[in-house]
C-alpha positions as YAML, in Angstrom:
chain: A
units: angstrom
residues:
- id: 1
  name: UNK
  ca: [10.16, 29.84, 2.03]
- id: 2
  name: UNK
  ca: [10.15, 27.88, 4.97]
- id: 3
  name: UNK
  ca: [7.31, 26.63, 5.13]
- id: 4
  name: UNK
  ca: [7.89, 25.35, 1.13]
- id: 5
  name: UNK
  ca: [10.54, 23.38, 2.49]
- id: 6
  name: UNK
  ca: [9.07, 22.05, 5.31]
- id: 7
  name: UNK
  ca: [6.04, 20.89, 2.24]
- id: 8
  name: UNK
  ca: [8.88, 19.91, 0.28]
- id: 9
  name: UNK
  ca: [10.30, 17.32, 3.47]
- id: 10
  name: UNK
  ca: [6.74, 15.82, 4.14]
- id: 11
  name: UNK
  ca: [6.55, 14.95, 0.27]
- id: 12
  name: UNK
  ca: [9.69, 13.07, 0.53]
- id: 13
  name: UNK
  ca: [9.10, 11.33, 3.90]
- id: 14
  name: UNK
  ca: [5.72, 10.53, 2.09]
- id: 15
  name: UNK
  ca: [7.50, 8.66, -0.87]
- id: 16
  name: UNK
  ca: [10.23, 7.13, 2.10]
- id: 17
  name: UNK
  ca: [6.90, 5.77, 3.65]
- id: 18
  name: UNK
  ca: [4.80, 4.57, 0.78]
- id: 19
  name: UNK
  ca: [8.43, 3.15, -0.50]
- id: 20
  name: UNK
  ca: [8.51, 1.16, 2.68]
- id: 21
  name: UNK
  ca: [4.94, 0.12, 2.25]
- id: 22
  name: UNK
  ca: [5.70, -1.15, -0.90]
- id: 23
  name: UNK
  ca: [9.07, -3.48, -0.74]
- id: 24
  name: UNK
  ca: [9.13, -4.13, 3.03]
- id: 25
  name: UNK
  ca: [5.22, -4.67, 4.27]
- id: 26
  name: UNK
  ca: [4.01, -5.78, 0.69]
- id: 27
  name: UNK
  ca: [6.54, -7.16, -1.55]
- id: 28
  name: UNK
  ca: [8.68, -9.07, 1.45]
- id: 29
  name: UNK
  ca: [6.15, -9.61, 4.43]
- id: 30
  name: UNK
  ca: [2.35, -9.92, 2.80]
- id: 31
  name: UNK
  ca: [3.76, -11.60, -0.36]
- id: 32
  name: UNK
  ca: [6.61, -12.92, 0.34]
- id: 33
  name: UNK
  ca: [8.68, -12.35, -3.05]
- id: 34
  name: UNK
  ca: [11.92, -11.04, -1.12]
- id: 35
  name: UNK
  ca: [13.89, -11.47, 1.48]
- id: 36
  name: UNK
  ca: [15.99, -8.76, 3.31]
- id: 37
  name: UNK
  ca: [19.13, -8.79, 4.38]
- id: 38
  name: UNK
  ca: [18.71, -8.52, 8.82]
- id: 39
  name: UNK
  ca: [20.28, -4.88, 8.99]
- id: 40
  name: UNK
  ca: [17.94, -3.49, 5.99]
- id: 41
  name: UNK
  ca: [15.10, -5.12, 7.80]
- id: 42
  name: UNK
  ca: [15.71, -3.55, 10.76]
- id: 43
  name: UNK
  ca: [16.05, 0.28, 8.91]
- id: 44
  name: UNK
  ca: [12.01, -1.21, 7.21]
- id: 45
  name: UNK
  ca: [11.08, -2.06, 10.50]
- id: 46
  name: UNK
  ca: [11.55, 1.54, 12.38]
- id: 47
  name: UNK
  ca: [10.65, 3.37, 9.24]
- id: 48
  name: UNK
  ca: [7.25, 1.76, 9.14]
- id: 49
  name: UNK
  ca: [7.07, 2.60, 13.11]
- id: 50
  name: UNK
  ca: [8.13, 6.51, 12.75]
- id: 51
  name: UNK
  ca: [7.37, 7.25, 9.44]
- id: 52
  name: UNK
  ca: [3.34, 5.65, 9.16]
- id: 53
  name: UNK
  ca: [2.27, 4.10, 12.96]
- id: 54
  name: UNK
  ca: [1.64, 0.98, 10.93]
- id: 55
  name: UNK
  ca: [1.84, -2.37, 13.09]
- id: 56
  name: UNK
  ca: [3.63, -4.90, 9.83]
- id: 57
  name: UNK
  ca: [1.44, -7.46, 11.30]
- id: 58
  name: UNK
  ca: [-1.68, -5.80, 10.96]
- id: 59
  name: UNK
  ca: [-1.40, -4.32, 7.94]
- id: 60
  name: UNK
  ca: [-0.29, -7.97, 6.50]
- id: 61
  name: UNK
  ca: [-3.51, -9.13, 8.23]
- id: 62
  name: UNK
  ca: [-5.89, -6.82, 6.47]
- id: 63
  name: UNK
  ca: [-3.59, -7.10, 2.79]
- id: 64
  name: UNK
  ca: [-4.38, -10.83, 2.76]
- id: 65
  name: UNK
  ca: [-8.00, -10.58, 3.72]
- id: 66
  name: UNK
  ca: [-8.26, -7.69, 0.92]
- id: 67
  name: UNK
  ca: [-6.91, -10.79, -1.49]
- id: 68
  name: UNK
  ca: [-8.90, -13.25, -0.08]
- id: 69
  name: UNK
  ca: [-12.11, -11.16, -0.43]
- id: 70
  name: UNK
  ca: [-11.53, -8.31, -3.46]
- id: 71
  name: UNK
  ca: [-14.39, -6.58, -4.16]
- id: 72
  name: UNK
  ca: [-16.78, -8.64, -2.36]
- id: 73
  name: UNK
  ca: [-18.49, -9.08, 1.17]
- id: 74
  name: UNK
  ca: [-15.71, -9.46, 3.63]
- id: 75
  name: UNK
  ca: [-13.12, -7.39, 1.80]
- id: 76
  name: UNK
  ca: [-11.92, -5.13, 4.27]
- id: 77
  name: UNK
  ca: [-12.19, -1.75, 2.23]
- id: 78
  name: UNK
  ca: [-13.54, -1.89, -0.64]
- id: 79
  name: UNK
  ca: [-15.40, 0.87, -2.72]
- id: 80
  name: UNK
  ca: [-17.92, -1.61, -4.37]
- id: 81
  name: UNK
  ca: [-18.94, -2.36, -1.09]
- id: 82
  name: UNK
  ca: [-18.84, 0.53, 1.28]
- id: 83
  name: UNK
  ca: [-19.03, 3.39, -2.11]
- id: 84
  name: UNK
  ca: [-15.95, 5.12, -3.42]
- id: 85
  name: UNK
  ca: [-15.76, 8.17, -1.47]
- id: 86
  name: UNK
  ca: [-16.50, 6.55, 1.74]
- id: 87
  name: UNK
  ca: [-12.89, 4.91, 0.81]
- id: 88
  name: UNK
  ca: [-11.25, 7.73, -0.22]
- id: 89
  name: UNK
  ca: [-12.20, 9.81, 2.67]
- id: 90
  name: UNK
  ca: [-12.27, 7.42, 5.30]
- id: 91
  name: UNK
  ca: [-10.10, 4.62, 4.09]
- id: 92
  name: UNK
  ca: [-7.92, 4.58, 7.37]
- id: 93
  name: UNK
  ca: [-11.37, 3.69, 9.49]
- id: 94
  name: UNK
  ca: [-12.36, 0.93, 7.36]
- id: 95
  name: UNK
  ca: [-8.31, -0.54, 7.72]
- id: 96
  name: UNK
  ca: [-8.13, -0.11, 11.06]
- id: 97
  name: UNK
  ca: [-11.92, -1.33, 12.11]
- id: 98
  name: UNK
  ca: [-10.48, -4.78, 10.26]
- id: 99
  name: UNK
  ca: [-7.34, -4.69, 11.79]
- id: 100
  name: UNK
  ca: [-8.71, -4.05, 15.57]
- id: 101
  name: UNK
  ca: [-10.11, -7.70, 14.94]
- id: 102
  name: UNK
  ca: [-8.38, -10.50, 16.84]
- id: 103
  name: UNK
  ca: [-10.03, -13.23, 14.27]
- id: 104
  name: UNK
  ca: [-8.59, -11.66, 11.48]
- id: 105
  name: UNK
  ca: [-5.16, -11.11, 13.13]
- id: 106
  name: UNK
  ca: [-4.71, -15.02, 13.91]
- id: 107
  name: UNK
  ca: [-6.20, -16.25, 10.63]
- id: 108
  name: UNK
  ca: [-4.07, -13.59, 8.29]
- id: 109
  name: UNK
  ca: [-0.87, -12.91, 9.82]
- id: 110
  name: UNK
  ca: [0.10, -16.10, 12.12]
- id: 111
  name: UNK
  ca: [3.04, -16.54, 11.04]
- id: 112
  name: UNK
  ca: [4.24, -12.88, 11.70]
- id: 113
  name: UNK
  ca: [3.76, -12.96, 15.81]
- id: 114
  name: UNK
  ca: [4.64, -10.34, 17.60]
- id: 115
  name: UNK
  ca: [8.94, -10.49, 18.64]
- id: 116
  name: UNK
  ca: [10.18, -8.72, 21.58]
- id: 117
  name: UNK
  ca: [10.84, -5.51, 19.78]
- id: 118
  name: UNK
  ca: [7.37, -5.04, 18.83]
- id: 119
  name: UNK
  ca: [6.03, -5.58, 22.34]
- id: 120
  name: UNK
  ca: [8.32, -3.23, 24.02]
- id: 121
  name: UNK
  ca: [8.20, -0.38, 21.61]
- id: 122
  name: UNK
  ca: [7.58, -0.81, 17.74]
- id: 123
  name: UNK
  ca: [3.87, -1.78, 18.41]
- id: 124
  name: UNK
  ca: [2.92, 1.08, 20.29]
- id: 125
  name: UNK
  ca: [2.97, 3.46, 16.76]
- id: 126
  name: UNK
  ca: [1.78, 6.24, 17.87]
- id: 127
  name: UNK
  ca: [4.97, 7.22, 19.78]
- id: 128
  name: UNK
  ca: [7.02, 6.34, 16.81]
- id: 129
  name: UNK
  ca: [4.83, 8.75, 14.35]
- id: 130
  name: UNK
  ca: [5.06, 11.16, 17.41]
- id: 131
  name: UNK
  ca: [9.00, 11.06, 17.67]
- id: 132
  name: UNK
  ca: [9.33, 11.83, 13.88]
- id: 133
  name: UNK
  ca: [6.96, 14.92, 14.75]
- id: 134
  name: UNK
  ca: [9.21, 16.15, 17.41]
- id: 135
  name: UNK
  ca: [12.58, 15.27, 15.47]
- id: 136
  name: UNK
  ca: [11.52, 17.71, 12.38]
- id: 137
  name: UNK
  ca: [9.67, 20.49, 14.95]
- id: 138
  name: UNK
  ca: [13.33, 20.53, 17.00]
- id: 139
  name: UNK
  ca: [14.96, 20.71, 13.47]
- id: 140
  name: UNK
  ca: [12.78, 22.71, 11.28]
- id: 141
  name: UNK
  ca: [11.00, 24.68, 14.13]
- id: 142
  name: UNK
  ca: [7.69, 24.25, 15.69]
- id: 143
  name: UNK
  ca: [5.25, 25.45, 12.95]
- id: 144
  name: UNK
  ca: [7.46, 24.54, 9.91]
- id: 145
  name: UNK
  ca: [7.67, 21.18, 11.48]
- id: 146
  name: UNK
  ca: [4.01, 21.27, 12.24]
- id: 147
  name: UNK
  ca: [3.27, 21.59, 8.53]
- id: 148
  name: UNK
  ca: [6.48, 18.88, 8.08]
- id: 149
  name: UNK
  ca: [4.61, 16.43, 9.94]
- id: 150
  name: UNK
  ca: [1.17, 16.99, 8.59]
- id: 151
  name: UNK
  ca: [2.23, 16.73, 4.65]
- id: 152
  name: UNK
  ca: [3.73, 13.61, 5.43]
- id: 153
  name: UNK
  ca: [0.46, 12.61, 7.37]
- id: 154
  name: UNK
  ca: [-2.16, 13.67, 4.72]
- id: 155
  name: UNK
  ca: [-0.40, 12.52, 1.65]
- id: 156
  name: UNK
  ca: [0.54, 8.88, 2.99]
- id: 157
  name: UNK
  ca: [-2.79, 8.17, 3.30]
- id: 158
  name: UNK
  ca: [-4.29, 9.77, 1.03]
- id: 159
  name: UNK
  ca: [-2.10, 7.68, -1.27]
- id: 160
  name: UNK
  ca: [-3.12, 5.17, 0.29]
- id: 161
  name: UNK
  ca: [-6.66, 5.52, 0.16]
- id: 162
  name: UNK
  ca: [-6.01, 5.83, -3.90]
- id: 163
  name: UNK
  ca: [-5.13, 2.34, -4.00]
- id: 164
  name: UNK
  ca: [-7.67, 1.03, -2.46]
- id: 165
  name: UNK
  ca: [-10.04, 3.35, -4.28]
- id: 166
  name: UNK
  ca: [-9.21, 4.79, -7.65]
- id: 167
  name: UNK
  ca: [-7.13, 1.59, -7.99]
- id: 168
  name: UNK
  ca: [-10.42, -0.63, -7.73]
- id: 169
  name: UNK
  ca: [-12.65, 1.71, -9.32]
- id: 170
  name: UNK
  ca: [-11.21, 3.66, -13.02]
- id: 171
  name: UNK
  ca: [-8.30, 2.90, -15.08]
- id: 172
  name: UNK
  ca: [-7.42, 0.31, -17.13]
- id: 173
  name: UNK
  ca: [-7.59, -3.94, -17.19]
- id: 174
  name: UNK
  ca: [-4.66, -6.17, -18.57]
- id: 175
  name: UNK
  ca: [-6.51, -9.29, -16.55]
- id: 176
  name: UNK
  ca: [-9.45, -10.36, -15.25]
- id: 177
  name: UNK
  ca: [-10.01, -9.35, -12.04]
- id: 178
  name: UNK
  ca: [-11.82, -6.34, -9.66]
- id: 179
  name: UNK
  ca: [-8.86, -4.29, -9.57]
- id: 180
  name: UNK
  ca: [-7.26, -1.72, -12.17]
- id: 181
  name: UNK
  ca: [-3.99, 0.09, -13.32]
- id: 182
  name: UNK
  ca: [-3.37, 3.64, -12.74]
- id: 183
  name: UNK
  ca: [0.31, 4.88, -15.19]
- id: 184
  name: UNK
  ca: [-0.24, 8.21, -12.67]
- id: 185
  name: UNK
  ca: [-0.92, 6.67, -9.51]
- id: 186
  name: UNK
  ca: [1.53, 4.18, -9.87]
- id: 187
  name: UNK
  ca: [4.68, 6.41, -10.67]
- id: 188
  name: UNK
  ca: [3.68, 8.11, -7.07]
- id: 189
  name: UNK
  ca: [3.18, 5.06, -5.46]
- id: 190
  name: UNK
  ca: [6.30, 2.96, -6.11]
- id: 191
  name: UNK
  ca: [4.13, 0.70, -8.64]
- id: 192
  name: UNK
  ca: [0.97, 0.09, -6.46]
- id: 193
  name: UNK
  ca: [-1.02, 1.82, -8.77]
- id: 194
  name: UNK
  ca: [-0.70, -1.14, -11.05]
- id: 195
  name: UNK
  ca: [-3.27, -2.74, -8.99]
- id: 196
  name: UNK
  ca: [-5.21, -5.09, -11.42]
- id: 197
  name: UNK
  ca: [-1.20, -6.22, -12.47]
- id: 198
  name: UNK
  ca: [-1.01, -6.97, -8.70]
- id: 199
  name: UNK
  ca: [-4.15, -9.02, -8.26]
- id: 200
  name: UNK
  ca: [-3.36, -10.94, -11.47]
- id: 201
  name: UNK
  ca: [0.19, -12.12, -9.86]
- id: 202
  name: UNK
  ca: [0.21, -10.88, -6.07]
- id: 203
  name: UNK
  ca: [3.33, -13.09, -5.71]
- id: 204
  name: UNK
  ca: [5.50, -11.28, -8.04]
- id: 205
  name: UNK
  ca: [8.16, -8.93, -6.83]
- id: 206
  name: UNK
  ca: [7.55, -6.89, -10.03]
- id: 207
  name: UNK
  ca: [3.82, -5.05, -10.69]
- id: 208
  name: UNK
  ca: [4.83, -3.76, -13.88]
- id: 209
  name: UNK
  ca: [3.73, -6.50, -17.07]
- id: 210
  name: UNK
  ca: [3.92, -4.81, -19.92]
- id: 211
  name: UNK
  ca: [5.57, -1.90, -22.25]
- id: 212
  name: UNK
  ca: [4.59, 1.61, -21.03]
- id: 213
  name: UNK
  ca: [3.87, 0.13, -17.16]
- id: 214
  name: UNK
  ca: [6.76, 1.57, -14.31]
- id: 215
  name: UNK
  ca: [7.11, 0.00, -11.55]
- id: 216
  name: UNK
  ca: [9.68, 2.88, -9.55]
- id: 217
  name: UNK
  ca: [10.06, 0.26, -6.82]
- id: 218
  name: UNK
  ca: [11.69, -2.28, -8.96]
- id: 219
  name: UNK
  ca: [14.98, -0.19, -9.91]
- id: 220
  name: UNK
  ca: [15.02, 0.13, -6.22]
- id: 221
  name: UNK
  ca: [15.05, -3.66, -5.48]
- id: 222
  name: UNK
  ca: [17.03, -4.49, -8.42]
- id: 223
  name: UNK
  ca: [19.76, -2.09, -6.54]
- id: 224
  name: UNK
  ca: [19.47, -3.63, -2.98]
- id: 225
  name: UNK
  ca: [19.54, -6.91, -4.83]
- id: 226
  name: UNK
  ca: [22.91, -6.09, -6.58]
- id: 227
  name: UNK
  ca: [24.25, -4.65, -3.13]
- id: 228
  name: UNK
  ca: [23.21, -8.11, -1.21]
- id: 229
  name: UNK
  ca: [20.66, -6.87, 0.55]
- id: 230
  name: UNK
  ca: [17.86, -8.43, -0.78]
- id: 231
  name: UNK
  ca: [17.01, -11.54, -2.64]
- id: 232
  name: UNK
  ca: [14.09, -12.39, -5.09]
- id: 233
  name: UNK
  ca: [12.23, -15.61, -4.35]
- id: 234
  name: UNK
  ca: [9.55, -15.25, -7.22]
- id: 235
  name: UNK
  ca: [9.59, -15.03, -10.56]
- id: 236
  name: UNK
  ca: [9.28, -11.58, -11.91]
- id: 237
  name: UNK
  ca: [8.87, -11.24, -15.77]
- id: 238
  name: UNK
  ca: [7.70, -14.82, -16.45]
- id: 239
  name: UNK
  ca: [4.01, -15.29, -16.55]
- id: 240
  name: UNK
  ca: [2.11, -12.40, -17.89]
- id: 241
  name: UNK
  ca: [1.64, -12.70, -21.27]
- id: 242
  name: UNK
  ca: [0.06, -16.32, -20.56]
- id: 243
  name: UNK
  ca: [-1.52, -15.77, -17.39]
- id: 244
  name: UNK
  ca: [-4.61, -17.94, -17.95]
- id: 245
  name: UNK
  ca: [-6.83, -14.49, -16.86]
- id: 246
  name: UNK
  ca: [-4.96, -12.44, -19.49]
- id: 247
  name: UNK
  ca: [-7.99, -10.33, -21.62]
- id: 248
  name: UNK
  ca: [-7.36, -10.42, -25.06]
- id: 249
  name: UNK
  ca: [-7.87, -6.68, -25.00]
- id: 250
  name: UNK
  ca: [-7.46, -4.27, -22.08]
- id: 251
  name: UNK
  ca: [-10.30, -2.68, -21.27]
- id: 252
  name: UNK
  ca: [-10.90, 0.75, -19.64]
- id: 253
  name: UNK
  ca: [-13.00, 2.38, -16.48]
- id: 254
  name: UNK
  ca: [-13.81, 5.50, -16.93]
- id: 255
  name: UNK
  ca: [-13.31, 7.98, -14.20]
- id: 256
  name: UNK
  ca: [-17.39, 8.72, -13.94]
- id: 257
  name: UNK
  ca: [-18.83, 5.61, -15.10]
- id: 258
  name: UNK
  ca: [-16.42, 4.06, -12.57]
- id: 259
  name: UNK
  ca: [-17.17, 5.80, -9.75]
- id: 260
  name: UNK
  ca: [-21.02, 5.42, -10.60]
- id: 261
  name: UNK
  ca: [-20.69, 1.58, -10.93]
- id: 262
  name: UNK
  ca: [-18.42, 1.60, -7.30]
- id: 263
  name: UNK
  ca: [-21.53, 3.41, -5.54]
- id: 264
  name: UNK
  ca: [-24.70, 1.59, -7.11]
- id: 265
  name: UNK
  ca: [-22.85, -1.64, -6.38]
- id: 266
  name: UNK
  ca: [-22.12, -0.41, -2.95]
- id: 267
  name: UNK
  ca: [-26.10, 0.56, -2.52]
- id: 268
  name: UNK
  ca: [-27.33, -2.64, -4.13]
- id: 269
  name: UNK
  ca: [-25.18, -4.99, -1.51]
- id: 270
  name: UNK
  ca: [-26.61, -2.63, 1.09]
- id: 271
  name: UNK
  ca: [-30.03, -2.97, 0.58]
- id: 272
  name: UNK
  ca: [-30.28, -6.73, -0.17]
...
């Protein structure tokens, strides 16, 4: 029974973490569609640091060069260019091989520099992701914590690596772009899994477009809205229906045909 629990508390500092991911290092710092009030900023700030090891500026850096190149040489992790399961397994090499790169740091993310508190503790994540470990070992004991710890490890990025993956590979197309929607992936993701929405509008605080599409982040923001900490700067339902990349049609990727597409394209760039 213990150990259930201690699976149960990973799964829910996994949704904390990917929540985070979503609003604080997408939506407000990569994007720039919110803004936080200081003290909620702060509470983003040391969950990204204990709950994923994530420096905010590099993962901004690598977003916006995933934008700038999606789905084609130069995109830092893409599955049409290194093959899907390469992603899926190793998804946090390719992210941090990009963001170990000093060029892409000072083209991407200049105008997120590194403040005092980053340079004296919050970039070092390792000891934040470590202090979380020792928190729920000293609350949960050592093994239960253990297992804690690693649930909230493994399913982070492996939700992650979905994104990146499935959401570039199968699923369905409102627009025209490299990316797809995933109804499943999204409702665990806090709305990334609308990932061809995203591309479409990457400004917009909202990724859900249209009926049927949840975006479980956007209740969320709605809420911190209403409670004055946060503010929307972009426009959220306006634009969809007459985005000038609207298909007339959505069309569908198949989970096989997808993947088989992802991996010849991958081999093709290789060998030319």
């Amino acid at each position: 029974m213990k150990y259930l629990k201690a699976v149960l508390v990973g799964l829910g500092l996994a949704q904390l973490a990917t929540l985070i991911t979503t609003i604080y290092l997408h939506r407000v710092l990569s994007h720039k569609a919110i803004r936080l009030h200081p003290a909620l900023t702060m509470f983003m700030r040391f969950g990204t640091w204990m709950l994923t090891s994530i420096s905010p500026r590099e993962w901004v850096a690598v977003h916006r060069k995933h934008h700038n190149f999606s789905d084609v040489e130069g995109d830092p992790h893409s599955p049409h260019i290194e093959g899907y399961w390469k992603i899926m397994i190793a998804n946090v090499y390719y992210y941090r091989r990009e963001a170990n790169d000093d060029n892409t740091m000072e083209k991407y993310a200049s105008d997120l520099p590194f403040d005092r508190l980053d340079k004296t503790l919050l970039r070092n994540g390792t000891l934040g992701f470590s202090l979380t470990g020792v928190i729920l070992t000293l609350l949960m004991g050592f093994k239960p914590g253990l297992v804690a710890v690693s649930t909230l490890a493994s399913v982070y990025l492996l939700l992650n690596a979905a994104i990146n993956g499935a959401g570039h590979t199968f699923g369905y197309k409102s627009f025209e772009n490299d990316a797809t929607n995933l109804k499943l992936l999204a409702l665990i993701t806090f709305g990334e899994g609308l990932h061809n929405n995203h591309h479409a509008r990457p400004a917009s605080p909202k990724l859900s477009a249209f009926e049927g599409e949840i975006d479980p982040a956007w209740p969320v923001i709605r809420l911190l809205q209403k409670l004055r900490l946060a503010e929307i700067l972009t426009k959220a339902d306006e634009g969809w229906e007459n985005h000038r990349r609207r298909l007339p049609e959505p069309t569908v990727l198949r989970l096989a045909a997808g993947i088989a597409t992802a991996d010849a394209n991958s081999s093709m760039k290789k060998s030319a």
